[in-house]
PALODREN-800741 format. One record per residue (C-alpha): x negated, y negated, z; residue in three letters. Coordinates in steps of 0.001 Angstrom, whole numbers, padded with zeros to 6 digits, always signed. Example, Ala and Ser with C-alpha at 12.3 -4.5 7.8 and 13.67 -1.06 7.14 Angstrom:
PALODREN-800741
-012300+004500+007800ALA;-013670+001060+007140SER;
end
This chain:
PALODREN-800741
+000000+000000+000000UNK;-002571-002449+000907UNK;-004115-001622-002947UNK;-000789-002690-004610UNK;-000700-005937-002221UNK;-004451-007053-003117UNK;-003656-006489-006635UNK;-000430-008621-006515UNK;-003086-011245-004936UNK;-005470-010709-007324UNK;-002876-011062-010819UNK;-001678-014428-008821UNK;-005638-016057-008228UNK;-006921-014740-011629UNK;-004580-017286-013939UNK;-006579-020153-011965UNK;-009885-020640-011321UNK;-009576-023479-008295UNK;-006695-021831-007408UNK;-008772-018544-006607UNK;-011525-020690-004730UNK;-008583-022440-002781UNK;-007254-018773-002265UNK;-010514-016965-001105UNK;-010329-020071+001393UNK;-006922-019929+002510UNK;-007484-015469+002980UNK;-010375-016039+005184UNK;-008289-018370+007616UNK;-006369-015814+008497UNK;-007435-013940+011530UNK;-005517-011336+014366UNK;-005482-012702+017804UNK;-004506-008867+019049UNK;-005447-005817+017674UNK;-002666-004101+014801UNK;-002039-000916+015447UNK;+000247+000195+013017UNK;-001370+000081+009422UNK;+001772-000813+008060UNK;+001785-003818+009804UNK;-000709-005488+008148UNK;+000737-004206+005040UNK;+004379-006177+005801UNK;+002016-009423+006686UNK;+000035-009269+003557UNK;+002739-009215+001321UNK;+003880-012166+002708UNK;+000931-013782+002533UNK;+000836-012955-001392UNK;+004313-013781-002096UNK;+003508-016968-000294UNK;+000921-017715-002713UNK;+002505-016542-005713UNK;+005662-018715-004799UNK;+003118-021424-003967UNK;+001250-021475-007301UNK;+004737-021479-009292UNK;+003882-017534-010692UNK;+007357-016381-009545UNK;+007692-013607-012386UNK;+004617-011819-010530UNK;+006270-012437-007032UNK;+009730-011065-008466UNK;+008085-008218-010071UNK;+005160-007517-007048UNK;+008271-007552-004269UNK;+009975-005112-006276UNK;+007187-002765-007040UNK;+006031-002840-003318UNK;+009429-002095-001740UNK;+010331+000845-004134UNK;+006848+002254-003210UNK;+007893+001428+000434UNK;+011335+003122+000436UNK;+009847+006490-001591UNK;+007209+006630+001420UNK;+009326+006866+003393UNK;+011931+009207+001827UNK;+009154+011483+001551UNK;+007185+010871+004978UNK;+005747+014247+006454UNK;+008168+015813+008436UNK;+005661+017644+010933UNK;+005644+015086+013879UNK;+002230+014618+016187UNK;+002226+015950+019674UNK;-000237+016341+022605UNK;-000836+019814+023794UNK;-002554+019894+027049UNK;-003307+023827+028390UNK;-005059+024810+031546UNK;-005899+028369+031248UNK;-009126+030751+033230UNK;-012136+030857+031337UNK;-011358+034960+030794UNK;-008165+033877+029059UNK;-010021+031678+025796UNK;-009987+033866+023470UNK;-006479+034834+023670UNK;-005514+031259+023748UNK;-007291+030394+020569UNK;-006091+033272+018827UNK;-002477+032364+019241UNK;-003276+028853+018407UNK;-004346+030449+015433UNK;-001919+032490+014908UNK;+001215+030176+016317UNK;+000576+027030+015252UNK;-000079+025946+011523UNK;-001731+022621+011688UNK;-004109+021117+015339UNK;-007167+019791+016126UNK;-008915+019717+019445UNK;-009355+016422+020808UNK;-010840+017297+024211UNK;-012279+020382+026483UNK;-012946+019957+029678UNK;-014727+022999+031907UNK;-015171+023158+035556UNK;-015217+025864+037709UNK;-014332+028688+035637UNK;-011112+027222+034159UNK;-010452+025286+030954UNK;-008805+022078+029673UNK;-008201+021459+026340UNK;-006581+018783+024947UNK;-004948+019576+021452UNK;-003329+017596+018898UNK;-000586+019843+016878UNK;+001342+019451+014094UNK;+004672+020834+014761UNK;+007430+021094+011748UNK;+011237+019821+012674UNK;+010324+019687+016854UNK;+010080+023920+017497UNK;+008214+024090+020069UNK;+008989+027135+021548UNK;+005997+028175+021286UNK;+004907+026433+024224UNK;+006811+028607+026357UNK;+005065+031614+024979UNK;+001548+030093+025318UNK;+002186+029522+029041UNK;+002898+033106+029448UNK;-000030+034533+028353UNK;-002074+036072+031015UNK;-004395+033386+032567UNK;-002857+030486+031456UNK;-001616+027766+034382UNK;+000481+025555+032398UNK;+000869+024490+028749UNK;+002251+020449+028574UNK;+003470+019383+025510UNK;+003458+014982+024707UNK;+004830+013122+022029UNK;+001387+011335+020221UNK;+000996+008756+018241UNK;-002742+009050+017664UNK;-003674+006966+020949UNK;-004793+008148+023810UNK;-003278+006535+026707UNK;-005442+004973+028923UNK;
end
């Protein structure tokens, strides 16, 4: 998304050479007080800022025709966003009980990545981030009764880890 945004910038500065240097000036301004966390974000604030220059410099076919472009791509994103939604898995399991635990991850769960493992005194902590498909997570259940395991905690993630 960002792509088709600099290019609608781009197609407005290029018909204008002082308009681009005026531009290049105006873009730099621009600066985040806090920290954007959402990528799409900064995608909704520069397209404003390059409609706003488009309607500025009097180009309104390309601001028409950009707006359009970058809200159909917009609405098919999100018609066809990923349907497996992030979660958290936290297990505490014995140190006897790690390969059984793998293997059903293995086994169990189609898509994760471990984030964190933690060992002390013969037991285990691993912090997992899985990709589950339409929220089944029964599997949970059945991780937390194999032998050795102390608890299995499943959390709704959004990529950050809380601090």
């Amino acid at each position: 998304m960002v792509s088709i945004v600099t290019s609608l910038i781009i197609m407005t500065i290029s018909t204008n050479f002082i308009l681009s240097l005026g531009m290049v000036g105006a873009l730099s301004i621009v600066r985040f007080r806090t920290a954007i966390k959402d990528s799409m974000d900064i995608v909704f604030m520069f397209w404003a800022i390059s409609i706003g220059i488009a309607n500025g410099a009097g180009i309104f076919k390309i601001s028409l025709i950009g707006s359009l472009v970058i809200a159909g791509v917009l609405l098919l994103l999100t018609r066809f966003k990923s349907r497996s939604a992030p979660y958290l898995l936290i297990l505490n399991y014995e140190d006897t009980a790690h390969d059984s635990v793998i293997e059903y991850l293995k086994n169990k769960v189609p898509k994760y990545n471990l984030k964190a493992k933690t060992v002390a005194h013969k037991r285990i902590e691993l912090s997992i981030e899985v990709r589950i498909d339409n929220d089944d997570t029964h599997f949970v259940n059945s991780l937390s009764e194999l032998a050795g395991v102390q608890n299995a905690v499943l959390v709704s993630y959004n990529g950050d880890y809380v601090s």
